[in-house]
N, C-alpha and C positions, 0 to 999 in steps of 0.2 A: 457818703464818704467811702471811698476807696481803701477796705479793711484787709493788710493781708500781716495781719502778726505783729511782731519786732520788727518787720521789714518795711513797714508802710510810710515811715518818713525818708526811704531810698526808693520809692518809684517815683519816676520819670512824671515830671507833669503834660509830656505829651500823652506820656498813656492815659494820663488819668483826662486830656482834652477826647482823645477818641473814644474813650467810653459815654462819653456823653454827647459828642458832635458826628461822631464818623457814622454815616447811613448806615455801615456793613460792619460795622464793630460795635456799635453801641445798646448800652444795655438800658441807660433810662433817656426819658425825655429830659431836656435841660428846661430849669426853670430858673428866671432872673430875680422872681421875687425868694423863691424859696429853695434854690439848687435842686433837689428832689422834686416832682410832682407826690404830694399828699397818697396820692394813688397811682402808683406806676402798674403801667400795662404790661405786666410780667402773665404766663399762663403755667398753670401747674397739670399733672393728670393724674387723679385722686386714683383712678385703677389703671394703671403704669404695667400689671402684670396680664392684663387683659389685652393696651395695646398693644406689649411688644408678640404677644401670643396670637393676636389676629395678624399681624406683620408678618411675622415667621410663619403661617397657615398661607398666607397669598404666598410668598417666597416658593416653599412646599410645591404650591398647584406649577410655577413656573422651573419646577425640576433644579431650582437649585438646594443645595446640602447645606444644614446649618448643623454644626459642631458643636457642643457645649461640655463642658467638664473638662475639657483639656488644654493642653501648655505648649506652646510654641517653646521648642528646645535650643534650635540653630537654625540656621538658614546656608542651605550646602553653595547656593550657587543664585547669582542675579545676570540675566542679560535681557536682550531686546526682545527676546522669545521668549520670558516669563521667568518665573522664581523656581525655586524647589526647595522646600524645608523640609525640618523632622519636627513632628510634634510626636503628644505622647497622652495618653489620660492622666489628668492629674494627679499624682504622687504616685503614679506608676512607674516606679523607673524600669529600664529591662524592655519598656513596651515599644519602644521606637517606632515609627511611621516614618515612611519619607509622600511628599506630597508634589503636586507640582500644581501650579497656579498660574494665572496670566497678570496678573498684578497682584500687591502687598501693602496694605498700610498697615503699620505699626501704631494703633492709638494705646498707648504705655508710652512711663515716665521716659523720661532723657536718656537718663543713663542704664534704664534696663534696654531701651532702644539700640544704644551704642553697643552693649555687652552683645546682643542675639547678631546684629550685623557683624561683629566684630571685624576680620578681616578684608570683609567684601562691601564694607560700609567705604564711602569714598571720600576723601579729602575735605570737602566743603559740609559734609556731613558728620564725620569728626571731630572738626572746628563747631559747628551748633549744634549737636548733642554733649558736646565736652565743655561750653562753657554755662550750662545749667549747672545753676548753685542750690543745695538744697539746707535747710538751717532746722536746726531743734526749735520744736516749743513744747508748752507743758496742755494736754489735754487733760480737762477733769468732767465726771460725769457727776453731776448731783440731784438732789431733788429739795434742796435746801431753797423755801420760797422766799425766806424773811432775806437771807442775801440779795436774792433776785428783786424785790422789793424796793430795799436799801439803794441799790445801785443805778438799776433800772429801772423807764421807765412801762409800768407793766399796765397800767390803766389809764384812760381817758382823763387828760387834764387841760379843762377848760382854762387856765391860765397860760399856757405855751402855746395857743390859738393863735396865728400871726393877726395882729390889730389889723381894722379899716381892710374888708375882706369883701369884694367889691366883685371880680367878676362871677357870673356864674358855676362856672366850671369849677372855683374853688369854694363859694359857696358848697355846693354839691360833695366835695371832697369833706366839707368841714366836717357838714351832716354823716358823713358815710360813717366816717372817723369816730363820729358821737357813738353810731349803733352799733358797729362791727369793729372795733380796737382790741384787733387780736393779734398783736406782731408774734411773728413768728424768728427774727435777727435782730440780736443787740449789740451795741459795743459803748465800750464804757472808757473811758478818756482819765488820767490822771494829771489833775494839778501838780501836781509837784514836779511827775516827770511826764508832760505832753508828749513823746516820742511814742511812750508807752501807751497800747492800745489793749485793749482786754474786747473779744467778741463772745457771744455767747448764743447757743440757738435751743429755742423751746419745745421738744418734742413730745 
């Protein structure tokens, strides 16, 4: 299921077909018996700080500069010949740089996207940074199990097994499922008011 808050009964059911059909978009395999595969082929990297640190050490040898601690402040100027911004060290004000670059992507939200282009952001640019909508929800951090318990489910239960389990490949899932049933994303569904989605992740 396709979990994004309060907002999950206003997406699009195209989006939610390319997440599971589009080769270049999709996140699980589609399964006809059971929507999800039992075990989707997701990849995690348990030391994330080692590989972006062997990345940035190749980068290094090939003479380019990586930045870190600082804020992209404005962007003075865009054409065919490349950018020119100010950054600055983080909550340094006062420290101004100006820089000059051969391209720019902005990976940040929408609308701090739109604030840094501001004037030299263009028309069609605009229009889809400008019609990102953003919505309140309520985050809570706990370690209250009996909730977690109650709500979801947190352990292996042989009775939500889908019956007459036939091929291999789910076979194989079943068993996994028996040994290793450690989710780590919940989301919990209200009867009364279906719209209403609660997710939850166990860290």
């Amino acid at each position: 299921m396709l979990t994004l808050g309060n907002q999950t009964p206003y997406v699009s059911s195209a989006i939610l077909e390319r997440l599971f059909l589009d080769p270049n978009m999709k996140l699980w395999d589609y399964s006809d018996k059971t929507l999800l595969p039992n075990l989707p082929k997701m990849f995690t990297f348990p030391k994330l700080g080692d590989f972006y640190a062997a990345w940035a050490n190749n980068l290094h040898k090939q003479g380019i500069k990586i930045r870190t601690s600082h804020e992209l402040v404005s962007i003075l100027s865009r054409s065919s010949s490349g950018v020119v911004v100010q950054t600055r060290p983080t909550g340094a004000e006062g420290n101004e740089v100006t820089d000059s670059y051969d391209e720019l992507v902005l990976a940040v939200l929408a609308d701090d996207a739109k604030r840094l282009l501001g004037e030299k952001a263009r028309f069609l640019e605009k229009w889809v940074l400008g019609s990102a909508k953003f919505f309140e929800d309520i985050t809570v951090t706990h370690n209250d199990l009996e909730y977690f318990e109650k709500y979801y489910e947190t352990t292996f239960r042989e009775e939500l097994v889908m019956k007459d389990v036939r091929e291999r490949e789910q076979k194989e899932q079943v068993e996994f499922a028996r040994r290793e049933f450690k989710p780590m994303y919940y989301t919990h569904s209200y009867q009364k008011d279906p719209k209403r989605i609660e997710m939850s992740f166990d860290w």
